[in-house]
ModelCIF file with pLDDT and N, C-alpha, C, O atoms, coordinates in Angstrom:
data_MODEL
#
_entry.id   MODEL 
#
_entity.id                         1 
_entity.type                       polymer 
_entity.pdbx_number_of_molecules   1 
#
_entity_poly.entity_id                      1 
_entity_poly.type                           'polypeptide(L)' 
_entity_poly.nstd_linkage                   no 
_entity_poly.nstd_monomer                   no 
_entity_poly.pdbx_seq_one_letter_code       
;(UNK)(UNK)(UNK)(UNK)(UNK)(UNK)(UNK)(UNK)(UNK)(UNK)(UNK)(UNK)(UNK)(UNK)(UNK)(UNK)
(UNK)(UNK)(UNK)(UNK)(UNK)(UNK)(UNK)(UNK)(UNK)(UNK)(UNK)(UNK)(UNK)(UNK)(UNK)(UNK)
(UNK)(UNK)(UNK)(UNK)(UNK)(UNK)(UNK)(UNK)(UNK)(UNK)(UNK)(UNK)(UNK)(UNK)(UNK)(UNK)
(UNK)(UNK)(UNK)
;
_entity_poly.pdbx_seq_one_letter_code_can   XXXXXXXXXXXXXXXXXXXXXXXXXXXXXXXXXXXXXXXXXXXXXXXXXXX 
_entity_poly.pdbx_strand_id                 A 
#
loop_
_entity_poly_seq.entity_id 
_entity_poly_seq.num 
_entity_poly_seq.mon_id 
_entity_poly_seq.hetero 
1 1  UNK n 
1 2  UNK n 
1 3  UNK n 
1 4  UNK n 
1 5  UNK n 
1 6  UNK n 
1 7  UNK n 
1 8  UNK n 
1 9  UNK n 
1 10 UNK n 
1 11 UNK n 
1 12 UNK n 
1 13 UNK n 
1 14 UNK n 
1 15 UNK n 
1 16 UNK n 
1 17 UNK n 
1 18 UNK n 
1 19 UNK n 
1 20 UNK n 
1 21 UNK n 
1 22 UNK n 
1 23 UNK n 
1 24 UNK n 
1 25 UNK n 
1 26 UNK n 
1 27 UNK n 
1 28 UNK n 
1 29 UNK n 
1 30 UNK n 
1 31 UNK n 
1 32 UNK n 
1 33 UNK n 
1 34 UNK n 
1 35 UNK n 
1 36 UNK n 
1 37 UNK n 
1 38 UNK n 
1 39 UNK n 
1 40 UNK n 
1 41 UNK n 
1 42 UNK n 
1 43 UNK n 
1 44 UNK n 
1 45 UNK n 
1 46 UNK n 
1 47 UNK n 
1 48 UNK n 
1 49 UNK n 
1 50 UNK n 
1 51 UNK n 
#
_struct_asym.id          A 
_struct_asym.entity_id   1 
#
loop_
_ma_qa_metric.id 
_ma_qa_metric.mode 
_ma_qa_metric.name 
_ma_qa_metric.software_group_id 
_ma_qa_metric.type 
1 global pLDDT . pLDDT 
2 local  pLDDT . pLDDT 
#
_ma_qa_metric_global.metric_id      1 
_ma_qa_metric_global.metric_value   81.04 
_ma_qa_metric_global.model_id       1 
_ma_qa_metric_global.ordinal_id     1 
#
loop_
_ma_qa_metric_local.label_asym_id 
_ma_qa_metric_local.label_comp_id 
_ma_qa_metric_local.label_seq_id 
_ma_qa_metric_local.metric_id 
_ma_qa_metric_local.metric_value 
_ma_qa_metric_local.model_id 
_ma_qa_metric_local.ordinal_id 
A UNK 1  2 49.00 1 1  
A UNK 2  2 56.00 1 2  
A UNK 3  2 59.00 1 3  
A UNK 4  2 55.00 1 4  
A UNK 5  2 55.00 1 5  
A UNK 6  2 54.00 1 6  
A UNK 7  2 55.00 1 7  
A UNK 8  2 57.00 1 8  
A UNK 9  2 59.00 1 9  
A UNK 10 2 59.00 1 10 
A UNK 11 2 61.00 1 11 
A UNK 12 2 58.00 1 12 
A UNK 13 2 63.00 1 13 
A UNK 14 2 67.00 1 14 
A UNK 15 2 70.00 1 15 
A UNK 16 2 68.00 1 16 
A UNK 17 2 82.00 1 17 
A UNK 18 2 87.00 1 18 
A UNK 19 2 90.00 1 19 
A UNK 20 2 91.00 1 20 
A UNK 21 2 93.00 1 21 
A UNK 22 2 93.00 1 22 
A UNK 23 2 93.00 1 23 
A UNK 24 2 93.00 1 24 
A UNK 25 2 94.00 1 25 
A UNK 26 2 94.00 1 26 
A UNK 27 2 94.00 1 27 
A UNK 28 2 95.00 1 28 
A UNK 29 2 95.00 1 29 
A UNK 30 2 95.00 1 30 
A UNK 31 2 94.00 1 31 
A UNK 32 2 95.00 1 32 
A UNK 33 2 94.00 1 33 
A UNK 34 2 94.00 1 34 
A UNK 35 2 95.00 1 35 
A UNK 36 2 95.00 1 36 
A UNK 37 2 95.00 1 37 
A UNK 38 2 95.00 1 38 
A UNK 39 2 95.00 1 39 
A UNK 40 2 95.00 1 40 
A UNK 41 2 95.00 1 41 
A UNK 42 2 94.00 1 42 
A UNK 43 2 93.00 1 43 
A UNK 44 2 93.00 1 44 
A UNK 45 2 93.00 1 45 
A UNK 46 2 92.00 1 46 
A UNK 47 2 90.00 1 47 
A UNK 48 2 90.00 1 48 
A UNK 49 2 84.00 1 49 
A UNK 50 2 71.00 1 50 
A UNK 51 2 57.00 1 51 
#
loop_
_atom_site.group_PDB 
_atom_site.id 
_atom_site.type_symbol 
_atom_site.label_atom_id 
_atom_site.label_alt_id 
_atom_site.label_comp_id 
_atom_site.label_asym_id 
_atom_site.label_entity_id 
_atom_site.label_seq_id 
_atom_site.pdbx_PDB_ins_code 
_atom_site.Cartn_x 
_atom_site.Cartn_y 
_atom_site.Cartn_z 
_atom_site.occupancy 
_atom_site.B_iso_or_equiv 
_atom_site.pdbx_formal_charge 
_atom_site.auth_seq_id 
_atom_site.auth_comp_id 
_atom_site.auth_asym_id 
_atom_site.auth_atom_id 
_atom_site.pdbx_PDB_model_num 
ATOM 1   N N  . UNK A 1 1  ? 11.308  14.872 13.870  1.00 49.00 ? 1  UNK A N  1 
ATOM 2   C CA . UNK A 1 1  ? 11.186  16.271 13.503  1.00 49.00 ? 1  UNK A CA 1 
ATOM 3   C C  . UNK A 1 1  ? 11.438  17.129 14.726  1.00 49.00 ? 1  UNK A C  1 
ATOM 4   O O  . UNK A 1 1  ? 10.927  17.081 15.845  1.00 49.00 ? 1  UNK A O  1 
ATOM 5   N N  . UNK A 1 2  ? 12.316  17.890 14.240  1.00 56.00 ? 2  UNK A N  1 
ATOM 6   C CA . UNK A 1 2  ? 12.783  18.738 15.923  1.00 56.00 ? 2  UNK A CA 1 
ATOM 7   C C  . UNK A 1 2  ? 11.132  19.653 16.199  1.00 56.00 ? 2  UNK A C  1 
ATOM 8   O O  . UNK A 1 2  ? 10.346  20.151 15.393  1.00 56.00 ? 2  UNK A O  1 
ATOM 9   N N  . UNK A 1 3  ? 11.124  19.579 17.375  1.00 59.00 ? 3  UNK A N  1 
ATOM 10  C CA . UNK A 1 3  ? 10.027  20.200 18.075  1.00 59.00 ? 3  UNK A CA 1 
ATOM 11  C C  . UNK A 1 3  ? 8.625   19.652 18.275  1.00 59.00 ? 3  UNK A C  1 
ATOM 12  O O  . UNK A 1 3  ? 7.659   20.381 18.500  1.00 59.00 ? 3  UNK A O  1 
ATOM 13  N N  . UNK A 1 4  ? 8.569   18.465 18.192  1.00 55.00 ? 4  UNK A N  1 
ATOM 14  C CA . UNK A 1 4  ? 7.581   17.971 17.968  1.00 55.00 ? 4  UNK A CA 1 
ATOM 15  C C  . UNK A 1 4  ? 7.462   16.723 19.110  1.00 55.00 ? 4  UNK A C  1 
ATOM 16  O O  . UNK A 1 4  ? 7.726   15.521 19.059  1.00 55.00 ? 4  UNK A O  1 
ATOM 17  N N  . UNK A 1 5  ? 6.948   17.591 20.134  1.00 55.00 ? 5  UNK A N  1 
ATOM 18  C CA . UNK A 1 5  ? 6.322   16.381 21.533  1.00 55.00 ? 5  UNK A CA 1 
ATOM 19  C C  . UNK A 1 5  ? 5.120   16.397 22.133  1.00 55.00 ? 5  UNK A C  1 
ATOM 20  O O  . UNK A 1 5  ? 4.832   16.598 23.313  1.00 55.00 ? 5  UNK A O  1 
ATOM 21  N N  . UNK A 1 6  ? 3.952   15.992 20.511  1.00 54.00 ? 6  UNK A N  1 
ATOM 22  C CA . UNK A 1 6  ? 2.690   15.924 20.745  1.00 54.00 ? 6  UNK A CA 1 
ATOM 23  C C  . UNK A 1 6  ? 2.559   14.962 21.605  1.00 54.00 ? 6  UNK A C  1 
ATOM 24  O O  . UNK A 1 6  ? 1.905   14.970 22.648  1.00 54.00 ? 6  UNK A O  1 
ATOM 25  N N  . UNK A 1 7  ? 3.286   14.004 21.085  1.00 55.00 ? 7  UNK A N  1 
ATOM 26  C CA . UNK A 1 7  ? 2.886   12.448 21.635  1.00 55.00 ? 7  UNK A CA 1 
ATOM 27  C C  . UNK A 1 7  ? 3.021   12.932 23.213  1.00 55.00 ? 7  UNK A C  1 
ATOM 28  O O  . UNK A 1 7  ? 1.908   13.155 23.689  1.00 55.00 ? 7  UNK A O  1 
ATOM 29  N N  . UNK A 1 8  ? 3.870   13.101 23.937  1.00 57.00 ? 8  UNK A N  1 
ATOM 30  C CA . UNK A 1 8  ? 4.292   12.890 25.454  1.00 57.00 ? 8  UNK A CA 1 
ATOM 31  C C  . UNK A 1 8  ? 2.984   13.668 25.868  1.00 57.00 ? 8  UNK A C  1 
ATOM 32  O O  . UNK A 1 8  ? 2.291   13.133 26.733  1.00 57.00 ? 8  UNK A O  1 
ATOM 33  N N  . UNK A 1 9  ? 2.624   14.724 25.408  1.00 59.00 ? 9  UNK A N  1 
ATOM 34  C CA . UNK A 1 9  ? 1.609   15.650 26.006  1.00 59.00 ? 9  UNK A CA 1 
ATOM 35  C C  . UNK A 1 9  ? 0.241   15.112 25.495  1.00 59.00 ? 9  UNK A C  1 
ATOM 36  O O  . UNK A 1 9  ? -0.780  15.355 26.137  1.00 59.00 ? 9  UNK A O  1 
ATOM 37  N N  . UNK A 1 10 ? 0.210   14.403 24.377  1.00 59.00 ? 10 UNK A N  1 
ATOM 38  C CA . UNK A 1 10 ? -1.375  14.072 23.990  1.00 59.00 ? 10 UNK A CA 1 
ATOM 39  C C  . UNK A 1 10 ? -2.487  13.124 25.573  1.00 59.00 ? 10 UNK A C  1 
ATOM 40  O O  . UNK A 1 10 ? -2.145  12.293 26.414  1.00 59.00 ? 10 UNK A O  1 
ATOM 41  N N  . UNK A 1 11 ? -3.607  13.717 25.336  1.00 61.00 ? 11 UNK A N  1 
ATOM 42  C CA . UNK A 1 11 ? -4.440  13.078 26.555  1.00 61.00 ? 11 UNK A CA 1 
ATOM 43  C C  . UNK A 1 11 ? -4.682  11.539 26.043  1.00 61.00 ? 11 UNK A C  1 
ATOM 44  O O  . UNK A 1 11 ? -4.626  11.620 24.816  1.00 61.00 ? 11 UNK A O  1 
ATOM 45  N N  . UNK A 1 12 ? -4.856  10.562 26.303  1.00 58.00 ? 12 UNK A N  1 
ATOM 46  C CA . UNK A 1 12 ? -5.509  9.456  26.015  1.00 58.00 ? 12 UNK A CA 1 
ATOM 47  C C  . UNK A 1 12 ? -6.972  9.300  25.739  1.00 58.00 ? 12 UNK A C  1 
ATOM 48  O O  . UNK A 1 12 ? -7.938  9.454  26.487  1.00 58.00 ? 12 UNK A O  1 
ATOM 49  N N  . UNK A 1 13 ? -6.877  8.871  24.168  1.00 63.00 ? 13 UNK A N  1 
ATOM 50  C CA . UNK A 1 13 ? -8.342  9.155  23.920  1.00 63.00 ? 13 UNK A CA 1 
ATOM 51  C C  . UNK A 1 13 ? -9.446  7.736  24.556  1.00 63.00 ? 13 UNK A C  1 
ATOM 52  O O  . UNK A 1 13 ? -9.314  6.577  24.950  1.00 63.00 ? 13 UNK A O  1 
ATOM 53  N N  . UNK A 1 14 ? -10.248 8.480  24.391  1.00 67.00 ? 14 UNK A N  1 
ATOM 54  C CA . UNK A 1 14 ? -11.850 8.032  25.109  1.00 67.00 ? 14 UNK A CA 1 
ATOM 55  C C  . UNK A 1 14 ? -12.219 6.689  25.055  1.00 67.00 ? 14 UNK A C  1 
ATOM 56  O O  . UNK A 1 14 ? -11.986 6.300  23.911  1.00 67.00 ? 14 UNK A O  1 
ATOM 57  N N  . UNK A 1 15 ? -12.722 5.712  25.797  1.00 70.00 ? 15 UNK A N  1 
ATOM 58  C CA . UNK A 1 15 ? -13.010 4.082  25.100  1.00 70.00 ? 15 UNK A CA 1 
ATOM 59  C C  . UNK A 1 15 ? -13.889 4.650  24.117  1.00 70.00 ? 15 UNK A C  1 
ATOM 60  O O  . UNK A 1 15 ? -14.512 5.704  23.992  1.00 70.00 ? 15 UNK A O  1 
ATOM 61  N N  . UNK A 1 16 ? -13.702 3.435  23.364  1.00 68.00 ? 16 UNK A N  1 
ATOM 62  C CA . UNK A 1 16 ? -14.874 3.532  22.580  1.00 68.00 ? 16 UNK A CA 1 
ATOM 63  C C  . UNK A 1 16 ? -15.778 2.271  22.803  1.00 68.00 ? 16 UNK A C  1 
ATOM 64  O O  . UNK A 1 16 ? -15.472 1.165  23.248  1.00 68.00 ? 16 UNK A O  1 
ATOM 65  N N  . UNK A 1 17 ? -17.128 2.818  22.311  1.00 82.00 ? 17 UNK A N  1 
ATOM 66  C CA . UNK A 1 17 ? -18.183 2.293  22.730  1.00 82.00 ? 17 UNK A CA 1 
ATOM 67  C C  . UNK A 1 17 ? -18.087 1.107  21.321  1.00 82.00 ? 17 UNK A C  1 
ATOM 68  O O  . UNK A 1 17 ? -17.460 1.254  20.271  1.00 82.00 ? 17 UNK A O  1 
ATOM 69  N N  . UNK A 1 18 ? -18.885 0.018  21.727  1.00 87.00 ? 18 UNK A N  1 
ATOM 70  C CA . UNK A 1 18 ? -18.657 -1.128 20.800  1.00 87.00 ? 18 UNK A CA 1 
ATOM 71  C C  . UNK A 1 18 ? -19.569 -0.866 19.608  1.00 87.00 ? 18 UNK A C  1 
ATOM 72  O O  . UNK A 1 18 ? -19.579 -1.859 18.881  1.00 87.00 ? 18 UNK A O  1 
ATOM 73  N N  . UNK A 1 19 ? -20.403 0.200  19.111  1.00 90.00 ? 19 UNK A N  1 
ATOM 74  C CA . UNK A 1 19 ? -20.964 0.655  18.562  1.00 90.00 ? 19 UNK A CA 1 
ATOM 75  C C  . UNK A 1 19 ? -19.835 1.511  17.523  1.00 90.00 ? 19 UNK A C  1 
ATOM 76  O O  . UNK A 1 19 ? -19.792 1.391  16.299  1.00 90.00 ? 19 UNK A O  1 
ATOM 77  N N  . UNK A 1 20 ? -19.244 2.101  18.087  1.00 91.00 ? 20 UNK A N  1 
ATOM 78  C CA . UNK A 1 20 ? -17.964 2.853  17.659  1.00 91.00 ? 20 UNK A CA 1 
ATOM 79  C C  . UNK A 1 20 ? -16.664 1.948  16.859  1.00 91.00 ? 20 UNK A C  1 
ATOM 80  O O  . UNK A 1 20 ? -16.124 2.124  15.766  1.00 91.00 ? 20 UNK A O  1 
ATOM 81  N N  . UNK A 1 21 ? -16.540 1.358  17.476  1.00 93.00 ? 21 UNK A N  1 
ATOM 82  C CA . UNK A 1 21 ? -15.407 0.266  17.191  1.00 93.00 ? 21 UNK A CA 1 
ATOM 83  C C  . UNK A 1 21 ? -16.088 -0.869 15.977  1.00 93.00 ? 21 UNK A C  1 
ATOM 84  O O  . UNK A 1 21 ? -15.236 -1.520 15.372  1.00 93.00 ? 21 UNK A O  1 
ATOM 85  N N  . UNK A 1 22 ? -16.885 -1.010 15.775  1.00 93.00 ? 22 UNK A N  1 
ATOM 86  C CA . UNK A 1 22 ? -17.658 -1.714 14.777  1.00 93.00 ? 22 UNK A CA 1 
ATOM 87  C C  . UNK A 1 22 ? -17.784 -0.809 13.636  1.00 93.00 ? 22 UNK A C  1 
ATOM 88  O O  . UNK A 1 22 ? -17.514 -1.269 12.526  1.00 93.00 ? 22 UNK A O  1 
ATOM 89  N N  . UNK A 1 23 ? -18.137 0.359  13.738  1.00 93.00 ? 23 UNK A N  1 
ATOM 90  C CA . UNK A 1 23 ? -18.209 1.587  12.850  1.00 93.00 ? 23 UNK A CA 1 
ATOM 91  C C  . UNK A 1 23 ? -16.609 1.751  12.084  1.00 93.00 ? 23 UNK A C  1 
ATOM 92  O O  . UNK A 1 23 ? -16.571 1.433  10.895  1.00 93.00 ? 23 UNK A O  1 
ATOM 93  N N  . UNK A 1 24 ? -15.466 2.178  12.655  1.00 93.00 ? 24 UNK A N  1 
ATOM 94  C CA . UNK A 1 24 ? -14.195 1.965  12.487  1.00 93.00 ? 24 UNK A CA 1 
ATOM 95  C C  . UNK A 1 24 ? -13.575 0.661  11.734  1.00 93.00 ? 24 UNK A C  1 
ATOM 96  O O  . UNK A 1 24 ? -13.004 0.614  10.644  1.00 93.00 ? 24 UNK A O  1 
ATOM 97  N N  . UNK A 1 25 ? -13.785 -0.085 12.394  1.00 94.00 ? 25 UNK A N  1 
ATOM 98  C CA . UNK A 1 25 ? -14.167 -1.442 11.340  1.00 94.00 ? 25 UNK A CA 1 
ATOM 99  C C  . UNK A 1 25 ? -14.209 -1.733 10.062  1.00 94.00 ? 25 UNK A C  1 
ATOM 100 O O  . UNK A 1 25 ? -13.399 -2.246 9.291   1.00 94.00 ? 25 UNK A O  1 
ATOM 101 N N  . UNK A 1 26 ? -16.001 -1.051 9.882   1.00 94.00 ? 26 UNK A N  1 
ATOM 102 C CA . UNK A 1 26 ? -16.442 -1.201 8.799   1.00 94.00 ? 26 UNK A CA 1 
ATOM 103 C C  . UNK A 1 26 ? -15.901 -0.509 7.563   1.00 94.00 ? 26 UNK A C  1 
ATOM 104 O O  . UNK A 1 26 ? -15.690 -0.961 6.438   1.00 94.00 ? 26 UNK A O  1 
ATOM 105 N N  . UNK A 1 27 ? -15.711 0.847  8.125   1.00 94.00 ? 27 UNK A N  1 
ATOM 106 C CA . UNK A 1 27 ? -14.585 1.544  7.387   1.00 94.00 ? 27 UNK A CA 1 
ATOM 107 C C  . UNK A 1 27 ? -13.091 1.336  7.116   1.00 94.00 ? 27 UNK A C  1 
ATOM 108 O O  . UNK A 1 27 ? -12.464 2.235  6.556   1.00 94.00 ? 27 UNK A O  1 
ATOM 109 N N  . UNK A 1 28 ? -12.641 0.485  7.390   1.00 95.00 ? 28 UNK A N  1 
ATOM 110 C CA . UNK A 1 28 ? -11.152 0.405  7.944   1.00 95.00 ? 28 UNK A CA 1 
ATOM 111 C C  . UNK A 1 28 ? -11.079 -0.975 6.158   1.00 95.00 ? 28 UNK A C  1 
ATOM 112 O O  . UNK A 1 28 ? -10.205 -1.098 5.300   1.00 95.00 ? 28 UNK A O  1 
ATOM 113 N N  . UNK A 1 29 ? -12.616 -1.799 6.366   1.00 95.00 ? 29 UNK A N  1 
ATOM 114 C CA . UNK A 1 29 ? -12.496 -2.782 5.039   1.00 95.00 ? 29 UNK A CA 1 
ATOM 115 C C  . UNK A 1 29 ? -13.142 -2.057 4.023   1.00 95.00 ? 29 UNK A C  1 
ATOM 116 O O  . UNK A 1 29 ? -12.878 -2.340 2.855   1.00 95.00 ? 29 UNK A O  1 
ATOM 117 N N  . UNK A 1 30 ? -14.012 -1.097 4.305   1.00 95.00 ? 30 UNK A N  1 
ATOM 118 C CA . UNK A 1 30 ? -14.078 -0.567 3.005   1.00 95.00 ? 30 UNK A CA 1 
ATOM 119 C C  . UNK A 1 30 ? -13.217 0.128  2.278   1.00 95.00 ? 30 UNK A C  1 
ATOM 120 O O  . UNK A 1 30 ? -13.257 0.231  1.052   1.00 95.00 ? 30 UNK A O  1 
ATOM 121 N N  . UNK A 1 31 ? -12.183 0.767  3.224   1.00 94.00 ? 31 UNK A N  1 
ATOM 122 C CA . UNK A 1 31 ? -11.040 1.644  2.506   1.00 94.00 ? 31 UNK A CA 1 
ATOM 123 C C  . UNK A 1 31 ? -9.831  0.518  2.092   1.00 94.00 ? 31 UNK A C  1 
ATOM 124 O O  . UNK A 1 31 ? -8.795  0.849  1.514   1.00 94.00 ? 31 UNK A O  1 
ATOM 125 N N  . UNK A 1 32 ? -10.038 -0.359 2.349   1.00 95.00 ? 32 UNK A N  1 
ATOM 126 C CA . UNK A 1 32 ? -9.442  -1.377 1.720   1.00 95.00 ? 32 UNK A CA 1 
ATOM 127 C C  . UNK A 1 32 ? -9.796  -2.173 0.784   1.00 95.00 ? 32 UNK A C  1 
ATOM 128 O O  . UNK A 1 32 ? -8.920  -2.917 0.343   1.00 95.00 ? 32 UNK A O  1 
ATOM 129 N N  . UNK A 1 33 ? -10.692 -2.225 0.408   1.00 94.00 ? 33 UNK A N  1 
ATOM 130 C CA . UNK A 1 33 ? -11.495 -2.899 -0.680  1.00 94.00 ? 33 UNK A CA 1 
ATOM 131 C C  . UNK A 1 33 ? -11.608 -1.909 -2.278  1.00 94.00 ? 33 UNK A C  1 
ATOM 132 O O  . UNK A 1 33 ? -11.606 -2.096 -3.494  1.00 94.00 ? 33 UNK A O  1 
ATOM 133 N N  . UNK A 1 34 ? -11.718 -0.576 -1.078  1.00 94.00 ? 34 UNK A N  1 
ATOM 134 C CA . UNK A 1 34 ? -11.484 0.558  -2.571  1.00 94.00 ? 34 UNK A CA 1 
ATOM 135 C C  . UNK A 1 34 ? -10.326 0.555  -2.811  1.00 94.00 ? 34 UNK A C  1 
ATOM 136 O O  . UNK A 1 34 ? -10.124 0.228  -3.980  1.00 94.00 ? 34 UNK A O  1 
ATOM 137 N N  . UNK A 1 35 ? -8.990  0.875  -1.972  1.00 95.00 ? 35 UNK A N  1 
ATOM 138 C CA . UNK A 1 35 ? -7.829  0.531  -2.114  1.00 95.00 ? 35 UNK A CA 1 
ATOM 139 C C  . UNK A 1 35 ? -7.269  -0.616 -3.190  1.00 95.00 ? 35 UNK A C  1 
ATOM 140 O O  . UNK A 1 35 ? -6.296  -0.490 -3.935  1.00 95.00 ? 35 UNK A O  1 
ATOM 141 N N  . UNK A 1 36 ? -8.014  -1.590 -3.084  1.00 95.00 ? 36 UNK A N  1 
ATOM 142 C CA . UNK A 1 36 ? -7.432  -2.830 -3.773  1.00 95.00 ? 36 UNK A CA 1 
ATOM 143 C C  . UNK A 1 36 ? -8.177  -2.557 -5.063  1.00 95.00 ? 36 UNK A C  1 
ATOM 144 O O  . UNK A 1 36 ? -7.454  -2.602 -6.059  1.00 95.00 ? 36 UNK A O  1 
ATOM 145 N N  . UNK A 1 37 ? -9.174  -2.343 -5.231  1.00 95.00 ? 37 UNK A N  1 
ATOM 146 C CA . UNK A 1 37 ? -10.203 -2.084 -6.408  1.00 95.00 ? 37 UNK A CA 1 
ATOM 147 C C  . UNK A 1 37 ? -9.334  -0.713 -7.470  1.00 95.00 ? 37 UNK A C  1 
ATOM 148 O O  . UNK A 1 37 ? -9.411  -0.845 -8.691  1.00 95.00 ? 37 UNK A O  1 
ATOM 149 N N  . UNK A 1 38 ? -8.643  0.386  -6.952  1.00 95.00 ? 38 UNK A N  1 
ATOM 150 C CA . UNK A 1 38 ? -8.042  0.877  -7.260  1.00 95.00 ? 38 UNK A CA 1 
ATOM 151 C C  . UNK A 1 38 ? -6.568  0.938  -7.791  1.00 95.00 ? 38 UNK A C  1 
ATOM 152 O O  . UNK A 1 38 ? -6.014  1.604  -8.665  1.00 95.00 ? 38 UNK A O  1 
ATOM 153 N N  . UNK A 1 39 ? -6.082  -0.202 -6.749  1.00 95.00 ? 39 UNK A N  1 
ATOM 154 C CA . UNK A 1 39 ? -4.944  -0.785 -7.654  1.00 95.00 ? 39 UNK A CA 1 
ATOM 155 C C  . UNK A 1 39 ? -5.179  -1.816 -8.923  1.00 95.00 ? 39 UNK A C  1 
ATOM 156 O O  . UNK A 1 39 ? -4.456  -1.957 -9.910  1.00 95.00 ? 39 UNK A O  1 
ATOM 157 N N  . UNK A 1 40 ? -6.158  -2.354 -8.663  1.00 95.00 ? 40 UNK A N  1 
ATOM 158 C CA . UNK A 1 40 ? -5.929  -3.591 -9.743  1.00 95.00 ? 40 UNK A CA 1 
ATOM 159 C C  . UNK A 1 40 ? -6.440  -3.050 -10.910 1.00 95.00 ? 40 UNK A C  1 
ATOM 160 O O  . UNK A 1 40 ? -6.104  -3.626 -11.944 1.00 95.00 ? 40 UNK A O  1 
ATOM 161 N N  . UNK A 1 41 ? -7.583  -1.540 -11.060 1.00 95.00 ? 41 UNK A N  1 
ATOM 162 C CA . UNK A 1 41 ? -7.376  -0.930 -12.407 1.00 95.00 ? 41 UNK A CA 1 
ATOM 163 C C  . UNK A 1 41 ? -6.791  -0.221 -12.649 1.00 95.00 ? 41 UNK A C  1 
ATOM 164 O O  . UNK A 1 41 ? -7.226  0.468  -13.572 1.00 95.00 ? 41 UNK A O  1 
ATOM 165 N N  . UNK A 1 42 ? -5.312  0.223  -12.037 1.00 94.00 ? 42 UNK A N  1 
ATOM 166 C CA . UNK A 1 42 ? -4.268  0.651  -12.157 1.00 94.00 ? 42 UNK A CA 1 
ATOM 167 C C  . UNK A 1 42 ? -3.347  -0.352 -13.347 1.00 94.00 ? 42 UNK A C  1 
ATOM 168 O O  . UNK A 1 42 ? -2.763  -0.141 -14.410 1.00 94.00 ? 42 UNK A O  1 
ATOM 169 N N  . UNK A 1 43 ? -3.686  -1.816 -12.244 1.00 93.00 ? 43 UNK A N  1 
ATOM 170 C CA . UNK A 1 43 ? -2.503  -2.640 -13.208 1.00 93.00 ? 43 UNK A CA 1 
ATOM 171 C C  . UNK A 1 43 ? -3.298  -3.036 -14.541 1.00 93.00 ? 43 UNK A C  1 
ATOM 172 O O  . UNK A 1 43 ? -2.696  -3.476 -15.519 1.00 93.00 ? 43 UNK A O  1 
ATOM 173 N N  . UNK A 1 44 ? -4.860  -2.830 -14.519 1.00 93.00 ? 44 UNK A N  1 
ATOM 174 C CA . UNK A 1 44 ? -5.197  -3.107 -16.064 1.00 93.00 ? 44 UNK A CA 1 
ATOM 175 C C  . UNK A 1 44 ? -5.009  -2.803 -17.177 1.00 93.00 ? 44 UNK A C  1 
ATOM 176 O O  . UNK A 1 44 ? -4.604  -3.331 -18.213 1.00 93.00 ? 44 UNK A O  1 
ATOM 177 N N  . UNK A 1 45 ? -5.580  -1.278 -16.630 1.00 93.00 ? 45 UNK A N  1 
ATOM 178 C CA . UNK A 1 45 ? -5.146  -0.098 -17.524 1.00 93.00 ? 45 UNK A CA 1 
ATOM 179 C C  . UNK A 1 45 ? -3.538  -0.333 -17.991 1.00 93.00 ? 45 UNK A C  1 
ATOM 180 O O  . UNK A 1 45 ? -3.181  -0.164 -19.157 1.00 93.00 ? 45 UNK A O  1 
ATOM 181 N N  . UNK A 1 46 ? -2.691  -0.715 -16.992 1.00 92.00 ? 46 UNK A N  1 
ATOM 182 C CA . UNK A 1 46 ? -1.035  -0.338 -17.792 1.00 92.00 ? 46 UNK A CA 1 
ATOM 183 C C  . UNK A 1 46 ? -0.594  -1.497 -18.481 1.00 92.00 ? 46 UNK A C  1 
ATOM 184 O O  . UNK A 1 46 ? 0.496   -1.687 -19.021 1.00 92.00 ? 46 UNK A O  1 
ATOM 185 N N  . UNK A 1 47 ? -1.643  -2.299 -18.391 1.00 90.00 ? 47 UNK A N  1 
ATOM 186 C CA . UNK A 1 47 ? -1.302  -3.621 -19.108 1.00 90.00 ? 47 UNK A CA 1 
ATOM 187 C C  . UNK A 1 47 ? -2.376  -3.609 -20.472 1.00 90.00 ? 47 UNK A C  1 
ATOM 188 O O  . UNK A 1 47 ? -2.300  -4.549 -21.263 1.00 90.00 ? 47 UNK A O  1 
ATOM 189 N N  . UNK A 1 48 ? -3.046  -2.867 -20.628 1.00 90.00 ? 48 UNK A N  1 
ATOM 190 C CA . UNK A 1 48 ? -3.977  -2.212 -21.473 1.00 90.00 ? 48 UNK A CA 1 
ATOM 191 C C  . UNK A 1 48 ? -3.521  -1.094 -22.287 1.00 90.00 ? 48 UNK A C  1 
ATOM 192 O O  . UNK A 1 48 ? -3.877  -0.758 -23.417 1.00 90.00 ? 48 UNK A O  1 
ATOM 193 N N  . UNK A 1 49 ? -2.846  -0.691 -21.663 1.00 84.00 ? 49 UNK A N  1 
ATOM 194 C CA . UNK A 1 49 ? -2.080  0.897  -22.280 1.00 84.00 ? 49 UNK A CA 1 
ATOM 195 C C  . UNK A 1 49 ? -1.097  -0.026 -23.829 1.00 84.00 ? 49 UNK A C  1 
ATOM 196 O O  . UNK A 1 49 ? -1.023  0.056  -25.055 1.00 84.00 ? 49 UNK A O  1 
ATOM 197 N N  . UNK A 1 50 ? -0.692  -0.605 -23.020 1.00 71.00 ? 50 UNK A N  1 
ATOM 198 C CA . UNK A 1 50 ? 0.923   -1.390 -23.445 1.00 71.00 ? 50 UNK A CA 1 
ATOM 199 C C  . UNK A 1 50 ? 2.093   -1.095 -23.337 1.00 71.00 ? 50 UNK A C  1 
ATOM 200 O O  . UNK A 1 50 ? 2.994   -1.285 -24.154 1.00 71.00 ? 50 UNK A O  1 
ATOM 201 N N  . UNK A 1 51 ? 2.153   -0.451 -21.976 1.00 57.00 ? 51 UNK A N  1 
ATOM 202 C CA . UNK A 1 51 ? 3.284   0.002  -21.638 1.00 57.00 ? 51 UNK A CA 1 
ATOM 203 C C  . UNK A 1 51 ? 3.779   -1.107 -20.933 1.00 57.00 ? 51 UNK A C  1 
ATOM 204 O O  . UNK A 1 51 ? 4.899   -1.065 -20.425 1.00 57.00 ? 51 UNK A O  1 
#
């Protein structure tokens, strides 16, 4: 995208504390678990529909 040189100028973010990184984590499988939970009554429903 023309104009766009966040990246070169962005600061490097902060360590994170292992408290932090465990937190991120935990979220990272739960949004995947809803993710998957969300597709597969996607494919029920359309196999349910009868389409």
């Amino acid at each position: 995208m023309p104009g766009k040189k966040a990246c070169e100028n962005a600061q490097p973010s902060p360590a994170r504390t292992g408290f932090e990184e465990e937190c991120a984590a935990q979220l990272r499988r739960l949004g995947d678990k809803l993710n998957f939970r969300q597709k597969l009554l996607n494919l029920i429903t359309k196999f349910c529909s009868g389409t």
